[in-house]
C-alpha positions in Angstrom: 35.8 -61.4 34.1 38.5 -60.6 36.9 40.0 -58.5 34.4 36.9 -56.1 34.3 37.5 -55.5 38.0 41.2 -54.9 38.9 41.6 -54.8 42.5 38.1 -55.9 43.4 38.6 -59.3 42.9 40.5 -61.9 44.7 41.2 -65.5 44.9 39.1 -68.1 47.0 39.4 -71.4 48.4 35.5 -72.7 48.1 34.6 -74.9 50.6 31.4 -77.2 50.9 30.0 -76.8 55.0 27.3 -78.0 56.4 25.7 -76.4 59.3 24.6 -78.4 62.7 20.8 -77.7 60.8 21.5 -79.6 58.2 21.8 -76.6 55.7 24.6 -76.3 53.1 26.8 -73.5 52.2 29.8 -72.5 50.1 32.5 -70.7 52.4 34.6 -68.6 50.6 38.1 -68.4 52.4 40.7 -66.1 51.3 44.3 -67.7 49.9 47.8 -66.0 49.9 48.2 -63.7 46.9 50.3 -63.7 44.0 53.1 -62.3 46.1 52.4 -65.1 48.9 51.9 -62.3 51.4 48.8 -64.1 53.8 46.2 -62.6 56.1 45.8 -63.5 59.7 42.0 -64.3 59.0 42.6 -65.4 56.0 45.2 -68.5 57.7 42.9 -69.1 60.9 39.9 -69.5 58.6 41.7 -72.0 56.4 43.1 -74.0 59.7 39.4 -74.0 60.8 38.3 -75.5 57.3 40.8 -78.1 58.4 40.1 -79.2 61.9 36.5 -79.2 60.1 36.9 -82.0 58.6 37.7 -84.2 61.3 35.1 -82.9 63.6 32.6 -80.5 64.0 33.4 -77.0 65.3 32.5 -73.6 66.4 34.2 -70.5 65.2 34.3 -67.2 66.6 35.9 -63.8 65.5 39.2 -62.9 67.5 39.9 -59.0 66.7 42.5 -59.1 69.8 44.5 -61.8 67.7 43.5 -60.6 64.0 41.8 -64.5 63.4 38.9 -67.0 64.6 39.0 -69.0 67.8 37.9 -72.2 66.9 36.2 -74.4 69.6 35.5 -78.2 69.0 32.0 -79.5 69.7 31.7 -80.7 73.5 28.6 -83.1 72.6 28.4 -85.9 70.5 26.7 -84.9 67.1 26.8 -86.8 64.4 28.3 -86.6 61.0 27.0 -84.5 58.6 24.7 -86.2 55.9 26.5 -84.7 52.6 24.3 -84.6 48.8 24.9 -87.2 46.3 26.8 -84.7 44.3 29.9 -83.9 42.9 31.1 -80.4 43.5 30.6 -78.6 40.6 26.9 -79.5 40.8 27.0 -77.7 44.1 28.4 -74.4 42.6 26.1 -74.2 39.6 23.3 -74.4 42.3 25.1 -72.1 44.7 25.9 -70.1 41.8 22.6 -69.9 40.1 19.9 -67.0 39.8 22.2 -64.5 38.6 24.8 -65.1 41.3 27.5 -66.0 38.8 29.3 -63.2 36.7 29.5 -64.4 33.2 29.4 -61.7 31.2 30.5 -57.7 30.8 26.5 -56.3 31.2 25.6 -58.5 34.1 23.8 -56.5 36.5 26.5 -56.8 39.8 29.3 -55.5 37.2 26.9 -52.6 35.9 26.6 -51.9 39.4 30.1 -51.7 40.8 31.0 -49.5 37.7 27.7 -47.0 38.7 25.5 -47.8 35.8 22.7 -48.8 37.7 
């Protein structure tokens, strides 16, 4: 499907996050691209990811420095409580009611090319 949108789509790095509510979430973080060239937020989000799994954290937009500022917790919280299920499971349901882009007529591809 990438091929239908040259230059509006880009690679991700999904990541599975849970919030301190309890709620999950898919994080799409951006990766170098085919040329390796990298983006500032891009890096400092991916570093985040990384200190996130060894602890919880707190991230902030930097404009100053082009990244996030990441802060670690200061109290004790404690570990997330993660579904019984594999990954992919958690994309088809991230990815469900329409949110996926299988196919040339799907409504979020009409739209970017001004058909509806």
């Amino acid at each position: 499907m990438a091929s239908l949108l040259p230059g509006d789509v880009t690679n991700r790095l999904l990541r599975a996050c849970i919030t301190r509510q309890g709620n999950m979430l898919i994080w799409p973080i951006g990766v170098p691209d085919d040329q390796g060239r990298d983006n500032s937020w891009h890096a400092s989000a991916r570093a985040a990811a990384e200190n996130a799994e060894k602890e919880w954290i707190r991230i902030l937009p930097n404009r100053e420095v082009g990244g996030y500022d990441v802060f670690s917790v200061s109290v004790p919280v404690p570990d997330p409580d993660w579904p019984d299920m594999p990954f992919n499971e958690i994309l088809r349901i991230a990815f469900s009611n329409d949110g996926l882009i299988d196919r040339e007529g799907h409504p979020a591809l009409r739209r970017l090319r001004g058909e509806i």
